[in-house]
N, CA and C atoms as an extended XYZ file, in Angstrom:
414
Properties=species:S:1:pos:R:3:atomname:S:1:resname:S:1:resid:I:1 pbc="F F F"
N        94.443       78.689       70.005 N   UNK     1
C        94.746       78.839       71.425 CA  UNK     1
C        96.040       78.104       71.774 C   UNK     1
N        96.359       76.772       71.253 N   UNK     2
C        97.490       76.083       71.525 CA  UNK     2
C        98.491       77.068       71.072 C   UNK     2
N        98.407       77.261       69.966 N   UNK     3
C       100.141       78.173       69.660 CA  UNK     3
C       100.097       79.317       70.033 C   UNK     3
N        99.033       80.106       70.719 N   UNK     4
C        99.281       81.132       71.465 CA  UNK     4
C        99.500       80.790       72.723 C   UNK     4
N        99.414       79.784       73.271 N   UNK     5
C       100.041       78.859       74.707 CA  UNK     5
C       101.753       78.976       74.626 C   UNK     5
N       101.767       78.076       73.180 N   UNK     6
C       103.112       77.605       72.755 CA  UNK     6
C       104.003       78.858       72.742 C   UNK     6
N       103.347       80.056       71.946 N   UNK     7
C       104.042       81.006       71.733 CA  UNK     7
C       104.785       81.913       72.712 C   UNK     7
N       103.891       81.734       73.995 N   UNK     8
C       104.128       82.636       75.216 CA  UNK     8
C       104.819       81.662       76.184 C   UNK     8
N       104.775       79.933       76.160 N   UNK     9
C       105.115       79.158       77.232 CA  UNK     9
C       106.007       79.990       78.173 C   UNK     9
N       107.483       80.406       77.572 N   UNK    10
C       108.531       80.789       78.788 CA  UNK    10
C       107.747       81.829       79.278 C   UNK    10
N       106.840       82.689       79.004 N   UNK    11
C       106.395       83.546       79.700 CA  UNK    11
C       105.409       83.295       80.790 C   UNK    11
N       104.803       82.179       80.299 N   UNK    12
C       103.746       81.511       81.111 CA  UNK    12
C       104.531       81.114       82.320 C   UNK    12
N       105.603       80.516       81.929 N   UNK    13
C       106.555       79.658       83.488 CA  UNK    13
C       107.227       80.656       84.254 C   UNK    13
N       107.548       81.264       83.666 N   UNK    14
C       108.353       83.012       84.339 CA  UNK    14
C       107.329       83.036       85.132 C   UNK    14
N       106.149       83.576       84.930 N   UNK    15
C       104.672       83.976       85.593 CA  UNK    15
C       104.924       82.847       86.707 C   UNK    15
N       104.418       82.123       86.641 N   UNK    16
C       104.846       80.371       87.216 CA  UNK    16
C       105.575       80.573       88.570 C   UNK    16
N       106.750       80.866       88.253 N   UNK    17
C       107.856       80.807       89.068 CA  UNK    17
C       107.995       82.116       89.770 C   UNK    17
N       107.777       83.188       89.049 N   UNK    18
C       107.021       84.734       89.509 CA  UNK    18
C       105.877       84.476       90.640 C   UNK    18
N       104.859       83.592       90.612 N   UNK    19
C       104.083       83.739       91.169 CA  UNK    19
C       104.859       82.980       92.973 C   UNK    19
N       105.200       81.943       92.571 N   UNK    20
C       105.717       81.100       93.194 CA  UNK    20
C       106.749       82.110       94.432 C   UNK    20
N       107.758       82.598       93.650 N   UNK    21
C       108.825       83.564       94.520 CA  UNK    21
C       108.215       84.451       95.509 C   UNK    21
N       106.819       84.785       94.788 N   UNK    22
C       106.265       86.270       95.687 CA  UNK    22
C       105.542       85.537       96.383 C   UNK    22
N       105.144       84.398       97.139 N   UNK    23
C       104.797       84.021       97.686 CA  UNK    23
C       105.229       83.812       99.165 C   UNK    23
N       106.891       83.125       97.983 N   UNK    24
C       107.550       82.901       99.710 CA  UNK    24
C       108.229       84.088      100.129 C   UNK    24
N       108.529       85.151       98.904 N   UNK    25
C       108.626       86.544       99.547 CA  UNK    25
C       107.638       87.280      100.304 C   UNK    25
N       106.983       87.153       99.848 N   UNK    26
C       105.309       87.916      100.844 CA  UNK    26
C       105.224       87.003      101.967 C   UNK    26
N       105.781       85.965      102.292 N   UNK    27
C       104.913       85.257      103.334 CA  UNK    27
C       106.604       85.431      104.354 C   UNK    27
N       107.442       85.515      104.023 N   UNK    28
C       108.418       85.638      105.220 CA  UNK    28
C       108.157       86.953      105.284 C   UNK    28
N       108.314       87.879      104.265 N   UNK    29
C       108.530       89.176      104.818 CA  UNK    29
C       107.143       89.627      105.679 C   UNK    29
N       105.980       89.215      105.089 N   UNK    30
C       105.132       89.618      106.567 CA  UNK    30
C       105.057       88.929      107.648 C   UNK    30
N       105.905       87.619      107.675 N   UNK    31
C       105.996       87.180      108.923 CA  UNK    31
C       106.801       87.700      109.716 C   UNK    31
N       107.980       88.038      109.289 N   UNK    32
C       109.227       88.905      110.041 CA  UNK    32
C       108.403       90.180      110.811 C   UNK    32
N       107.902       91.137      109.783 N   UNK    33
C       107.460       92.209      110.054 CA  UNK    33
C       106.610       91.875      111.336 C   UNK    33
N       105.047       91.326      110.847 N   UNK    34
C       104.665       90.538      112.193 CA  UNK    34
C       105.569       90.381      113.811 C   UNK    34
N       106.607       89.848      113.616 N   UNK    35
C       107.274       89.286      114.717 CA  UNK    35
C       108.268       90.304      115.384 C   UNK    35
N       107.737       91.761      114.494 N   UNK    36
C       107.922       92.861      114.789 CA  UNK    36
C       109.742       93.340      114.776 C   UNK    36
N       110.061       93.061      113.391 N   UNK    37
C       111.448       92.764      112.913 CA  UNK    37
C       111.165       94.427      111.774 C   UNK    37
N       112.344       95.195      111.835 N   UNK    38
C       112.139       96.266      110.993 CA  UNK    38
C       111.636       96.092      109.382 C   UNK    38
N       111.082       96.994      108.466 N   UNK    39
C       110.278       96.413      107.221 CA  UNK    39
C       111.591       96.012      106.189 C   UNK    39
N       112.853       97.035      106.195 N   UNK    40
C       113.335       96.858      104.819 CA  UNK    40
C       114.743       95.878      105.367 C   UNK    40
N       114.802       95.381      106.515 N   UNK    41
C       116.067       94.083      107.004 CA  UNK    41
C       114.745       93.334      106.493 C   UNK    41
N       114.051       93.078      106.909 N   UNK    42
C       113.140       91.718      106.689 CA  UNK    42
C       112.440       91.640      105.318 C   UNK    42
N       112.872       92.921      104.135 N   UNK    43
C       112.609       92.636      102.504 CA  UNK    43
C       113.774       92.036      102.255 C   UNK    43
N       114.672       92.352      102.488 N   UNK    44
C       116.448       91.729      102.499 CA  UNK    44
C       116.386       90.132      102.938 C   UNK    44
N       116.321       89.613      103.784 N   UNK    45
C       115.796       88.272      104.180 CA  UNK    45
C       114.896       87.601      103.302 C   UNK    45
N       113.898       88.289      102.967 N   UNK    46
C       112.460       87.756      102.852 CA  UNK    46
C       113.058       87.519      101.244 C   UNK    46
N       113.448       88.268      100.121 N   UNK    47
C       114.142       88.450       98.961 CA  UNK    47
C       115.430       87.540       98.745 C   UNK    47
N       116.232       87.586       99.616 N   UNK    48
C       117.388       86.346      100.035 CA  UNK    48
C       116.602       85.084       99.676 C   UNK    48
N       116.198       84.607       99.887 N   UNK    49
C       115.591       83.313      100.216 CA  UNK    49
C       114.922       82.561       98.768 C   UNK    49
N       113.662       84.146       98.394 N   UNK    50
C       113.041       83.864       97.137 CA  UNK    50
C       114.207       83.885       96.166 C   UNK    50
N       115.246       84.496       96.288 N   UNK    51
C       116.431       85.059       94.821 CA  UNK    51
C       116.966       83.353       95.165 C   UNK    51
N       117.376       82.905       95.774 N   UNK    52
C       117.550       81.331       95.472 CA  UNK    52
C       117.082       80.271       94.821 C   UNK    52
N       115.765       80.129       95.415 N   UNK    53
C       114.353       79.819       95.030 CA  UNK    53
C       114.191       79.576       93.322 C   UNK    53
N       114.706       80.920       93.122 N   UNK    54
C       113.984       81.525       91.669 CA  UNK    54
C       115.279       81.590       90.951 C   UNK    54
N       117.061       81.108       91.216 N   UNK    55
C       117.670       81.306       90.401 CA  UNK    55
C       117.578       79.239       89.824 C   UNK    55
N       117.304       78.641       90.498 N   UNK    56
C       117.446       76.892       90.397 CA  UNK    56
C       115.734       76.775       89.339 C   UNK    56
N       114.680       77.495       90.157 N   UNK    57
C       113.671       77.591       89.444 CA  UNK    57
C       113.872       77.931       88.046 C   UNK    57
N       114.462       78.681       87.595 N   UNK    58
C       114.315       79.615       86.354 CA  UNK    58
C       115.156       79.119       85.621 C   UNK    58
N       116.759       78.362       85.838 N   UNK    59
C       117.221       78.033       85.262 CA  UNK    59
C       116.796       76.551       84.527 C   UNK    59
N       115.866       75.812       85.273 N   UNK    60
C       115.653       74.350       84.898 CA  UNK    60
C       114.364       74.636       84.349 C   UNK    60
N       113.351       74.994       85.105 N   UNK    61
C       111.952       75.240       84.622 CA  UNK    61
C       111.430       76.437       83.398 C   UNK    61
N       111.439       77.837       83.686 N   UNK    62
C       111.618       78.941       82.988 CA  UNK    62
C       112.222       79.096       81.876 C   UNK    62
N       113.291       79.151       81.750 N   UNK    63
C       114.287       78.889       80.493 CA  UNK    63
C       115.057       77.862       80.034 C   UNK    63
N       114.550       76.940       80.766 N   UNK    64
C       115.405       75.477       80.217 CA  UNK    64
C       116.800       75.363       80.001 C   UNK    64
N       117.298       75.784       80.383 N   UNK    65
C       119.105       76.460       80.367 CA  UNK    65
C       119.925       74.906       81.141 C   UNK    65
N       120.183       73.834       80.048 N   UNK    66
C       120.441       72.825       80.423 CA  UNK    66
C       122.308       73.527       80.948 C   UNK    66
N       122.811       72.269       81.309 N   UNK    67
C       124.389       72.715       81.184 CA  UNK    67
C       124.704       72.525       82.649 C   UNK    67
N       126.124       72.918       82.963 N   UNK    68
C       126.466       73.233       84.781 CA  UNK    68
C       125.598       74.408       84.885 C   UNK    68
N       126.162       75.396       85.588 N   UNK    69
C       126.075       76.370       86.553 CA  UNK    69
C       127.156       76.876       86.093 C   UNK    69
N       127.497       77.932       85.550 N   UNK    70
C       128.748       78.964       85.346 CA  UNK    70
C       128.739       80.071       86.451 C   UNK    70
N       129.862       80.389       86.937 N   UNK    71
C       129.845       81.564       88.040 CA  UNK    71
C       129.992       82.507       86.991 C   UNK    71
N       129.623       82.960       85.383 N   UNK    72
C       129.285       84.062       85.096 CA  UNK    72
C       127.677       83.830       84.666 C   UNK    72
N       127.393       82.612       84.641 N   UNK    73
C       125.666       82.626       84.783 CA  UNK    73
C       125.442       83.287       86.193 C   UNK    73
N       125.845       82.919       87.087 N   UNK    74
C       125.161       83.003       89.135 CA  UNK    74
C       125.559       84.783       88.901 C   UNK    74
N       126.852       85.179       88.676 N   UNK    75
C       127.289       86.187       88.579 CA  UNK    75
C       125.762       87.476       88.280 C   UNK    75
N       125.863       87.080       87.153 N   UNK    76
C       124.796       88.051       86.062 CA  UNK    76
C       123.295       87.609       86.646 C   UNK    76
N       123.618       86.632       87.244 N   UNK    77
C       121.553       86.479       87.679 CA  UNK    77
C       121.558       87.317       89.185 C   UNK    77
N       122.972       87.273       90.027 N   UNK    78
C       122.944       88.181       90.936 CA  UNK    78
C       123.315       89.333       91.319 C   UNK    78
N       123.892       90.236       89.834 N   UNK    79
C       123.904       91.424       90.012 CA  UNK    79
C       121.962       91.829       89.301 C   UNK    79
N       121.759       91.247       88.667 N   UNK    80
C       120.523       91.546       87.722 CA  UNK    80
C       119.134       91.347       88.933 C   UNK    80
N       119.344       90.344       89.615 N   UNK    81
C       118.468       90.266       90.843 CA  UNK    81
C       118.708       91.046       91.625 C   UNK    81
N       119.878       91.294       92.376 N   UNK    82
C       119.768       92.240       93.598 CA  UNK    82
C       119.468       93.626       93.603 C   UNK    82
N       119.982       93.787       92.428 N   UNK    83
C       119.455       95.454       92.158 CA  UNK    83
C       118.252       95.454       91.993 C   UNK    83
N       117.367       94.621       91.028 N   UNK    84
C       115.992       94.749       91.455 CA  UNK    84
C       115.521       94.656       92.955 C   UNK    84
N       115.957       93.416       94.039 N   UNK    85
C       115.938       93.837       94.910 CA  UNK    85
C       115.952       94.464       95.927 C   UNK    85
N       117.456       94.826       95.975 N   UNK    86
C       117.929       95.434       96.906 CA  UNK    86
C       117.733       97.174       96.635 C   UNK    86
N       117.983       97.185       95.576 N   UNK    87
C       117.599       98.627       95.262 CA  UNK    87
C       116.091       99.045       94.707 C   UNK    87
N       116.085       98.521       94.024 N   UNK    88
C       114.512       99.107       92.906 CA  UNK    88
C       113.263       99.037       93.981 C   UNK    88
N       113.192       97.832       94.739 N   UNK    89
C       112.036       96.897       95.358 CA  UNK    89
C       112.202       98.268       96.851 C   UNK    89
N       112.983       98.829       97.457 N   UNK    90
C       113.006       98.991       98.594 CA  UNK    90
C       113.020      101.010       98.360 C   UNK    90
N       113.316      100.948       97.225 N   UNK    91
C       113.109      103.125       96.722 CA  UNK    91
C       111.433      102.792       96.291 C   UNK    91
N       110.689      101.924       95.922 N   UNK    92
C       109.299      101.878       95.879 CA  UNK    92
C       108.679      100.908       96.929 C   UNK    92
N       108.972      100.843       97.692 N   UNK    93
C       108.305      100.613       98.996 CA  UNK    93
C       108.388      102.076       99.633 C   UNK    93
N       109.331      102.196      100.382 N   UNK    94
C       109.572      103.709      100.800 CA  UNK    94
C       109.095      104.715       99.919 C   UNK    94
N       109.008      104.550       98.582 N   UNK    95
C       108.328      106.083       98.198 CA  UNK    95
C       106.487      105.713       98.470 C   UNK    95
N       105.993      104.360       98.335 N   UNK    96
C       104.904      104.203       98.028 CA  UNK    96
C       104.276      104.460       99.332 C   UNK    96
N       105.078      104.097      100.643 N   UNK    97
C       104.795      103.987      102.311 CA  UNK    97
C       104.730      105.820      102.818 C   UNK    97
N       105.756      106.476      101.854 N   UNK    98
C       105.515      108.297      102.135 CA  UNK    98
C       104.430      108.494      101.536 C   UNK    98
N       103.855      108.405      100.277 N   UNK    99
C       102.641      108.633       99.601 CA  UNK    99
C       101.624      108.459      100.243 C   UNK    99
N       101.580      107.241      100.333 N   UNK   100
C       100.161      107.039      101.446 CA  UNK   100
C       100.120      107.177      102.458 C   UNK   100
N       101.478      107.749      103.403 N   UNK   101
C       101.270      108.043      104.850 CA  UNK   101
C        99.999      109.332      105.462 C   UNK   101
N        99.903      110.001      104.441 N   UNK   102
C        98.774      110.991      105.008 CA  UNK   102
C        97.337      110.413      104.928 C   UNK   102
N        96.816      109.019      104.238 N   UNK   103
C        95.539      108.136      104.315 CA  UNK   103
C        95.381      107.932      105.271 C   UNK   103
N        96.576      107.494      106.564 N   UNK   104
C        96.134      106.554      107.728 CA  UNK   104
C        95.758      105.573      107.325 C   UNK   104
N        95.892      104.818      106.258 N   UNK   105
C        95.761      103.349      106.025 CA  UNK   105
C        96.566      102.334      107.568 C   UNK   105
N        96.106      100.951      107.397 N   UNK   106
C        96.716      100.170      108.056 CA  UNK   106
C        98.017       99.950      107.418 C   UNK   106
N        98.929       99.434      108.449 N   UNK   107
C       100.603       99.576      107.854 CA  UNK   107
C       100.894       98.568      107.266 C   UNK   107
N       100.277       97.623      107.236 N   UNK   108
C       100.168       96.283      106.495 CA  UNK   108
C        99.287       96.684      105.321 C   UNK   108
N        98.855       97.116      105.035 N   UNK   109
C        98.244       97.418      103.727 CA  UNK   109
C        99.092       98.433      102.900 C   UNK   109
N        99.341       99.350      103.439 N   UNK   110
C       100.695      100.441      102.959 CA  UNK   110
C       101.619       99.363      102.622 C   UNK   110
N       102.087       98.503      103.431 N   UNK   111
C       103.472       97.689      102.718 CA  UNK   111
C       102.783       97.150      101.775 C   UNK   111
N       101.361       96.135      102.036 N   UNK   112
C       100.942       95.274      100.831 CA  UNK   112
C       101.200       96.217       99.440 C   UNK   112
N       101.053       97.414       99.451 N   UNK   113
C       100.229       98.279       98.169 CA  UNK   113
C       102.381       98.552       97.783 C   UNK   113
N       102.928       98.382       98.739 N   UNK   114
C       104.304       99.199       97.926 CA  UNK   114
C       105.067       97.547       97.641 C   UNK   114
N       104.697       96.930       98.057 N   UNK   115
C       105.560       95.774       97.819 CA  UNK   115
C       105.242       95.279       96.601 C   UNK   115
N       103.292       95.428       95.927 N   UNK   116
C       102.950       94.515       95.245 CA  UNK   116
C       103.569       95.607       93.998 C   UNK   116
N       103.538       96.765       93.987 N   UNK   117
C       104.330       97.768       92.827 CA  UNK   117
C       105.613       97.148       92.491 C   UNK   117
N       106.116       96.987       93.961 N   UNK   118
C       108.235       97.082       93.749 CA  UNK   118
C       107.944       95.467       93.057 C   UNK   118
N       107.503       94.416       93.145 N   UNK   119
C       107.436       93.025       92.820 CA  UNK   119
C       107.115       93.080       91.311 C   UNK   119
N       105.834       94.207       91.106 N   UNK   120
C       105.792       94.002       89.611 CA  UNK   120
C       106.819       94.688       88.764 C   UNK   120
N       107.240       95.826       89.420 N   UNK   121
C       108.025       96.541       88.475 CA  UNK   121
C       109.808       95.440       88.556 C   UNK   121
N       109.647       94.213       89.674 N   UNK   122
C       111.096       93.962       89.245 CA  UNK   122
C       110.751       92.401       88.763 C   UNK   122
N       110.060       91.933       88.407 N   UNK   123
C       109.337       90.932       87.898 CA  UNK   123
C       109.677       91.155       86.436 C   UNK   123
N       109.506       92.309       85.898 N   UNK   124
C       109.341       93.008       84.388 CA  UNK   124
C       110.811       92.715       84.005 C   UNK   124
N       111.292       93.606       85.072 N   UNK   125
C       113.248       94.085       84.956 CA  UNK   125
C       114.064       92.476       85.004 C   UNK   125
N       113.467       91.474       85.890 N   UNK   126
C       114.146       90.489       85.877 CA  UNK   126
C       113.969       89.182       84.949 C   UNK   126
N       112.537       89.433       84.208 N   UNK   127
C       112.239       88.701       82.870 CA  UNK   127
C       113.383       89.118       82.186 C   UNK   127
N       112.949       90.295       81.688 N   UNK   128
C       113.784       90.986       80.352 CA  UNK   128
C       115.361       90.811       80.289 C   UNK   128
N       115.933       91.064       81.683 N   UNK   129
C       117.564       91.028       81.600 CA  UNK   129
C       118.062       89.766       81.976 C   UNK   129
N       117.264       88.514       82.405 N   UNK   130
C       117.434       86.912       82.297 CA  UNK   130
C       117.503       86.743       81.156 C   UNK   130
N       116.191       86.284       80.367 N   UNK   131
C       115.979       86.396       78.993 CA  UNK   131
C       117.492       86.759       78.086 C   UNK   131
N       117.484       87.778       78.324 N   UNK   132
C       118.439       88.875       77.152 CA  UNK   132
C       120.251       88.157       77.770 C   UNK   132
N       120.291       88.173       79.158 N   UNK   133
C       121.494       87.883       79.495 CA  UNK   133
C       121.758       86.781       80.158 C   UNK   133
N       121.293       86.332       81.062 N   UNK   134
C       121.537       84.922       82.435 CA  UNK   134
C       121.052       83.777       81.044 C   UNK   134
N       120.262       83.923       80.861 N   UNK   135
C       119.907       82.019       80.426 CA  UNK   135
C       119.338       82.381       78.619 C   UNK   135
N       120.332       82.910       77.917 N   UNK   136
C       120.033       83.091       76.990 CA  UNK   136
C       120.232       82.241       75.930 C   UNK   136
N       119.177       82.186       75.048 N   UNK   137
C       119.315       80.562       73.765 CA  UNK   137
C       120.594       80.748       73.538 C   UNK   137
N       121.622       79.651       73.021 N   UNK   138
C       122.856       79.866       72.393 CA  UNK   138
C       122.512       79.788       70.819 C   UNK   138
């Protein structure tokens, strides 16, 4: 069990810090929404905030990536983040919010169900291309 701990750790802290981000992403963006602020300005905000969060997180905790700060590290963690964001996270909200519009679900549950998709599917995208590119072993 230990070296299957050991073996997965950065994945374990990714998760970690994954869990951590969608937290304070889920909790502004349904507060905005709440306060009756449009859904995809207030994923933009709500994502702003966590992509900070999670680039100081990930670099010290997650991948251990001692060193300064290079503006082609920040560079590559914020083209690699925002597109998950800004793009990936907000074409699966909107496709997931048309899908289920003929249920009559509550609209807070429609966002819950497209947000928790767009989060996992850029959770995946932003392991893999950190990993591979932003904070990679030398």
């Amino acid at each position: 069990m230990h070296n299957l701990i050991k073996k997965h750790a950065e994945k374990l802290r990714f998760a970690i810090v994954g869990g951590l981000n969608t937290l304070i992403d889920f909790g502004i963006l349904f507060s905005l929404v709440a306060l009756g602020l449009p859904t995809l300005p207030s994923n933009i905000i709500s994502t702003s905030v966590a992509l900070i969060f999670s680039f100081f997180a990930n670099k010290s905790f997650t991948f251990k990536a001692g060193g300064k700060i290079s503006s082609r590290q920040v560079g590559l963690f914020l083209g690699i983040t925002l597109v998950g964001l800004w793009v990936i996270q907000p074409i699966l909200i909107e496709t997931v919010q048309r899908a289920l519009a003929s249920l009559n679900l509550n609209s807070f549950i429609v966002l819950f169900i497209g947000k928790l998709i767009a989060t996992i599917a850029t959770l995946i995208w932003n392991y893999l291309l950190y990993r591979r590119f932003v904070f990679k072993k030398v």
